[in-house]
N, C-alpha and C positions, 0 to 999 in steps of 0.2 A: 736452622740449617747448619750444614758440615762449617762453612766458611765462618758461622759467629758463634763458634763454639766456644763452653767455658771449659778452660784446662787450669786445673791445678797443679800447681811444680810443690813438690816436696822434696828440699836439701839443706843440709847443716851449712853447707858453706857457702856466705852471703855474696860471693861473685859469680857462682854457677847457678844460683837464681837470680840475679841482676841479667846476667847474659841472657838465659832461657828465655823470660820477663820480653826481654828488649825482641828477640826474636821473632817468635808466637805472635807479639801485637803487631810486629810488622807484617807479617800473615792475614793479619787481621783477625784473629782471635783473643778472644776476651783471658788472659790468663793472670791468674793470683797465686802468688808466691808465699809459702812458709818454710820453717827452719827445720820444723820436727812434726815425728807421726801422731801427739798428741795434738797441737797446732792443727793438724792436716784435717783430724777426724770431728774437730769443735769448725772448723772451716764445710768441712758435708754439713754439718749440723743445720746449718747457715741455710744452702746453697744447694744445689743442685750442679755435677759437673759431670762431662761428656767424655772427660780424658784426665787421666793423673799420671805424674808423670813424677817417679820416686825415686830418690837413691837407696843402693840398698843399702849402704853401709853406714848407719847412722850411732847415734848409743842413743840408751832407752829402747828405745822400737824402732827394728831393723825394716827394711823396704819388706820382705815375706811378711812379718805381721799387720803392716799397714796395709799390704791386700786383702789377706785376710779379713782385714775388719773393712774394707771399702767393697766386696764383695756382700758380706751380709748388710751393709747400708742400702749401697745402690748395686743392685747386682746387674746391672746392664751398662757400668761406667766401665769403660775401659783400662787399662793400667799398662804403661812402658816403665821398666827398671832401667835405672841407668846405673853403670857398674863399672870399676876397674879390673883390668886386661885379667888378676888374678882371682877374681871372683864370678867368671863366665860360669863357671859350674854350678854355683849358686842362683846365677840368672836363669839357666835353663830348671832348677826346680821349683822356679819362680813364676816358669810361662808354665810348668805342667800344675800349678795351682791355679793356674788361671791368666796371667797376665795375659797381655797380646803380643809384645816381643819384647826383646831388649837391647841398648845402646850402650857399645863401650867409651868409656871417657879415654881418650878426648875424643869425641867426638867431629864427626864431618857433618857440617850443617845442611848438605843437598839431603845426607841420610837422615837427618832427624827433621826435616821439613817430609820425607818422602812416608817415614813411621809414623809419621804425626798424622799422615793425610788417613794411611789406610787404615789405621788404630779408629780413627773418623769414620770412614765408611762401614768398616764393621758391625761399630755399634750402631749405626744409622740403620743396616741393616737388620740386624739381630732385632732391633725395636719395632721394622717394620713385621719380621716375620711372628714376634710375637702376639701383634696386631692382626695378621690374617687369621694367625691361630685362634682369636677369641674371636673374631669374626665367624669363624667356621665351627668351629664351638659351640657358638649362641643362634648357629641355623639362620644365620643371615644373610639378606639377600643383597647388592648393591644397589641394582636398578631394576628393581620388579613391577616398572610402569604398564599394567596390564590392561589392555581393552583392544579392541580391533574397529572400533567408531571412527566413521572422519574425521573428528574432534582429536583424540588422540593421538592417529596414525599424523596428521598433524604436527600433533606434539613432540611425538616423535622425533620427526625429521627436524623441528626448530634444534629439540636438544643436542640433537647430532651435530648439526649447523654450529651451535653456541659452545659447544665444546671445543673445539679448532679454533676461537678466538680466546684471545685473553680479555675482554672489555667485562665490567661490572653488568650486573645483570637484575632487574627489577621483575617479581613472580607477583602478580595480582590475580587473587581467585578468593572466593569464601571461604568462613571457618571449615578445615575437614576436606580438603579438596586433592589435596597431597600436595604443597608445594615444597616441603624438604623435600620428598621424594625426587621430583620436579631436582631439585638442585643438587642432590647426592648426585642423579645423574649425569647432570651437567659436569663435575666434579669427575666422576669417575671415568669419562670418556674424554677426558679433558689431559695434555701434556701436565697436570698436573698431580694428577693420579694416583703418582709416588711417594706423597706428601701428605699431610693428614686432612680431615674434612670436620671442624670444626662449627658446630649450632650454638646461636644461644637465642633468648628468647629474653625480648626487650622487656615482654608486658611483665615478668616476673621477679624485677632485681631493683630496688631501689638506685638511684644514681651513684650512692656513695657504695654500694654492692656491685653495679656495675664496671663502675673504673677498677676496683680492685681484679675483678672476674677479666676485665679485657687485657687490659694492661699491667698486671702481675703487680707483685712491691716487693721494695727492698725490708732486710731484716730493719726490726727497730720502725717501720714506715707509722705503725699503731701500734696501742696496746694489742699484748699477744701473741705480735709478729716477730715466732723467734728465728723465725731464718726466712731468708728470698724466697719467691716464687715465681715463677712465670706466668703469665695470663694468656688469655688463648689469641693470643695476638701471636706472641713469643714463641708456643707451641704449634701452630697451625704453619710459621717459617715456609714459605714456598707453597704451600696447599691453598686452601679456601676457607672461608670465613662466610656460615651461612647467618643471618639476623632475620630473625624469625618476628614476626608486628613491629616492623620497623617504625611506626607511627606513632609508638611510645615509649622510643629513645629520647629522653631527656633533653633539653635544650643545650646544658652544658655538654653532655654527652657527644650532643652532635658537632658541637663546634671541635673538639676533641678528635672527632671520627673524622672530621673534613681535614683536620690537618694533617693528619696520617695518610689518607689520600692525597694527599698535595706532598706531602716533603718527602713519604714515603720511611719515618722514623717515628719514633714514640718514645715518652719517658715511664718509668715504673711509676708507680707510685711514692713517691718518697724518694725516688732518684734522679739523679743531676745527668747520669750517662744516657745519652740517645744512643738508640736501638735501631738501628736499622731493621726493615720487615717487606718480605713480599708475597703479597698475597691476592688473590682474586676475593672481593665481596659478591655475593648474590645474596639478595634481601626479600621479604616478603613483608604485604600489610591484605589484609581483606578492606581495606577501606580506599577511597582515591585520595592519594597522599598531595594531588595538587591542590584540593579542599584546605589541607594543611597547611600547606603553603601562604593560602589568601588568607586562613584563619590566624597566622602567624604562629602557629604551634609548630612547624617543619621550616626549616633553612632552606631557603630556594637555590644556592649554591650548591649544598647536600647533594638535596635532591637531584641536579640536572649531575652530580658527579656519581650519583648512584642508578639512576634513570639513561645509561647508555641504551640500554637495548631492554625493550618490557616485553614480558612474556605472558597470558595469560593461560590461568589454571581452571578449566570449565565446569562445573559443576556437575554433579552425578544426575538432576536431572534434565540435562541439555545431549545425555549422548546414554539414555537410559537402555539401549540396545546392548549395552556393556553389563548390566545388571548381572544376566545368568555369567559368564563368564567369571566377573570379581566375586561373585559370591562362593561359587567351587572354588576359588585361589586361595578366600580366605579358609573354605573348611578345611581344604588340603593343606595349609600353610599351619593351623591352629589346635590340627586331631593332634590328639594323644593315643595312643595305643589303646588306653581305656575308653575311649569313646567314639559310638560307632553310624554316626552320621556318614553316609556314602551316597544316599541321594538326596536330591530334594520334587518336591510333589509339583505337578503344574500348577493347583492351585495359592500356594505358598508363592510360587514364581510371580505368578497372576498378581497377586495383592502386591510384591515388591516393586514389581515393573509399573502399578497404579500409585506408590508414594509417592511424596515430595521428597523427601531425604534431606531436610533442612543442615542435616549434619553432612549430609556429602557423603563422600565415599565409607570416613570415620564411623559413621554413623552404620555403614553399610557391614563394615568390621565387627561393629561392637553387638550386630542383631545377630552375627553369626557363631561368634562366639557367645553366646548367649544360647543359641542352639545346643551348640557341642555342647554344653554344661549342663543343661536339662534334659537331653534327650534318652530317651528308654530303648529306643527302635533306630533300625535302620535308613528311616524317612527324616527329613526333615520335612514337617509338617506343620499347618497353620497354626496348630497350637503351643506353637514356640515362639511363636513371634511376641514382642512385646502386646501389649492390648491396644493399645492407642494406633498400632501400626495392623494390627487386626482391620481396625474400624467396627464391633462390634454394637451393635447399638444399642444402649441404654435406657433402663426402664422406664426412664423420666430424660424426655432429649430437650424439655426446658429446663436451661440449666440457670444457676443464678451467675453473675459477676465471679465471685470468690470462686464458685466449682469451675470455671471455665479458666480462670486464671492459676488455680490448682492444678489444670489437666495439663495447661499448655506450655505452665514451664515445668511438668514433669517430661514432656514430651523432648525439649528442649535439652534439661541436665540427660536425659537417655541418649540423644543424640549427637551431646557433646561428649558422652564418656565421663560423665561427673565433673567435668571443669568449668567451676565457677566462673572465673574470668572469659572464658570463650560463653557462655552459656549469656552471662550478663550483654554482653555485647552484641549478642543477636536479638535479646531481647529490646533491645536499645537503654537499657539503665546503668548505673554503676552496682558494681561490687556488692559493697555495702549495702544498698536497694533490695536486688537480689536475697542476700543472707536474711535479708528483715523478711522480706514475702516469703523464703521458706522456710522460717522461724514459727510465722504466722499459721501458715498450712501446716504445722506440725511436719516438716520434710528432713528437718536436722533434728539431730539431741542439742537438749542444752551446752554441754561442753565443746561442741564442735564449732 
């Protein structure tokens, strides 16, 4: 956020960055001082900074060439020159290469706290607009919770509800059910909206990949780490923080995450300075996390600080009235120009609205897209369905052990979108399990 921003001072003379130094952190901004513009550009190297604030009249490299080069670094960092009364000329060919404004020495400090705020808001700005623009770019939608079932109309209204609060938020539903969707929402109609909307996903990060992904590190933290970074802790500032299988966040991890809910600060990795952060958690597990709890694999404090208000996410066959509907979202959402799927057939309909959809809605996505890619005609028709979702019946319907356990977790990786890890868990094994059974059945190459 604007408030813990990092500003770098760049000036030769060590009282006019002592003063600036003293100022800025009284603000409460994180600000680092050096003497010269080579100093300045091995300090970016490091670091990531929100504002630079340069003199121009240096020897070596004048404040113009140090924008220059903080421009092709970080070209969304904003830059203030500060300048003597004779060199105002040279500051305005300073803001038409880009800076943001500039301040005469000596300086009035209501003006340089007042440059300092909107140089801030600028690039707060500029960063969000950059953001809509890939957004809109990439055909993205916020909140495209589609169906018109009780179930969801429902859901609906919770999300609206849960949006107008600030409280933490717990999403229980099975693999493929949409609950980022579920929480983007929540997010997007949320006073927080203006702020970024941050996922990560527990099952997929080791603990010591974790910490570094949540909570950033300082340069030097490990080997490799040649400069700072922020973690999505640090980045998400003011927004939301979604935790996707929250059930297999690490033990230490949690203890970590609880006290960040509780003090409301964090330290980097490798760092001494607490971080102030505020952010809204909403988390998801397909499993019941109180199970966890009694198993002692979940912190029971966490939990009742993540578990303010539980929302569930129902499954595609509990409100299967939504079928025809999400299935035209998805063809509409996934045509290409080249491909010309425009209806679909009753009997196609028929067989969809007769599955189980072990995958949920994902699963619903993945059989449609799968259409679009095979299709010759402008029907989508039964012969594009996967086989197994066909139900076609088989020359020999006594099957052995191995073909039945062959079918079932083909049926399974097709439903999950190819994800091992969601695939293993509905089958109820590990991982590793998994990989060996479709080694076995010939389902992977050797090298994979």
């Amino acid at each position: 956020m604007i408030s813990h921003a990092n500003i770098l001072i760049v000036d030769d003379e060590r009282i006019a960055r002592e003063n600036l130094v003293h100022v800025l952190t009284a603000e409460g901004y994180h600000a680092v001082a050096v003497e010269s513009g080579m100093a300045a550009l091995q300090q970016m190297e490091k670091d990531e900074y929100e504002l630079v604030l340069t003199d121009l009249m240096m020897p070596r490299m004048n404040g113009i060439q140090i924008l220059e080069h903080i421009k092709e670094m970080q070209p969304t960092t904003e830059v203030i020159v500060i300048t003597g009364h004779a060199t105002v000329s040279t500051a305005v060919t300073a803001m038409q290469k880009g800076a943001h404004s500039y301040i005469a020495k000596p300086f009035n400090l209501d003006e340089l706290r007042m440059q300092v705020r909107k140089a801030l808001e600028q690039r707060a700005l500029s960063v969000e607009v950059l953001r809509l623009r890939q957004v809109i770019a990439q055909g993205k939608q916020d909140f495209p919770l589609v169906g018109q079932s009780e179930s969801i109309l429902r859901l609906k209204k919770t999300v609206q509800q849960l949006a107008t609060m600030n409280c933490n938020v717990l999403i229980q539903g099975e693999t493929g059910t949409g609950k980022e969707l579920i929480a983007r929402g929540i997010h997007m109609l949320s006073d927080r909206s203006h702020e970024r909307f941050m996922a990560i996903n527990c099952g997929t990060f080791t603990a010591e990949l974790m910490d570094k992904e949540l909570f950033g590190h300082e340069r030097e933290a490990f080997t490799g780490a040649q400069r700072g970074q922020k973690g999505i802790l640090e980045v998400a500032d003011g927004g939301t923080v979604f935790f996707d299988e929250m059930s297999e966040l690490p033990l230490n991890m949690q203890v970590k995450l609880l006290r960040v809910l509780q003090e409301r600060t964090f330290l980097r990795v490798g760092g001494t300075q607490e971080i102030p952060v505020n952010i809204r958690i909403i988390s998801a597990t397909n499993c019941d996390l109180k199970e966890n709890v009694e198993k002692g694999t979940f912190r029971q404090d966490l939990f009742y600080r993540l578990n303010v208000v539980t929302l569930s996410a129902p499954p595609l066959r509990k409100h299967r009235e939504d079928i025809p509907v999400l299935v035209g979202h998805f063809l509409e959402q996934h045509r290409t120009p080249e491909q010309t799927i425009t209806t679909i057939s009753q009997e196609t309909l028929d067989i969809l609205m007769n599955h189980d959809f072990p995958g949920n809605v994902r699963e619903l996505e993945n059989i449609a897209q799968r259409a679009l890619a095979l299709a010759k005609g402008t029907v989508f028709t039964p012969d594009l369905l996967p086989y197994d979702v066909r139900n076609i019946p088989v020359e020999n319907p006594l099957q052995t052990l191995e073909e039945m356990e062959h079918r079932h977790i083909e049926k399974v990786m097709l439903a999950t979108g190819g994800n091992k890890t969601q695939a293993a868990k509905i089958l109820g094994i590990d991982r590793v399990s998994l990989w060996r059974k479709m080694k076995r059945h010939n389902m992977i190459n050797e090298d994979s």
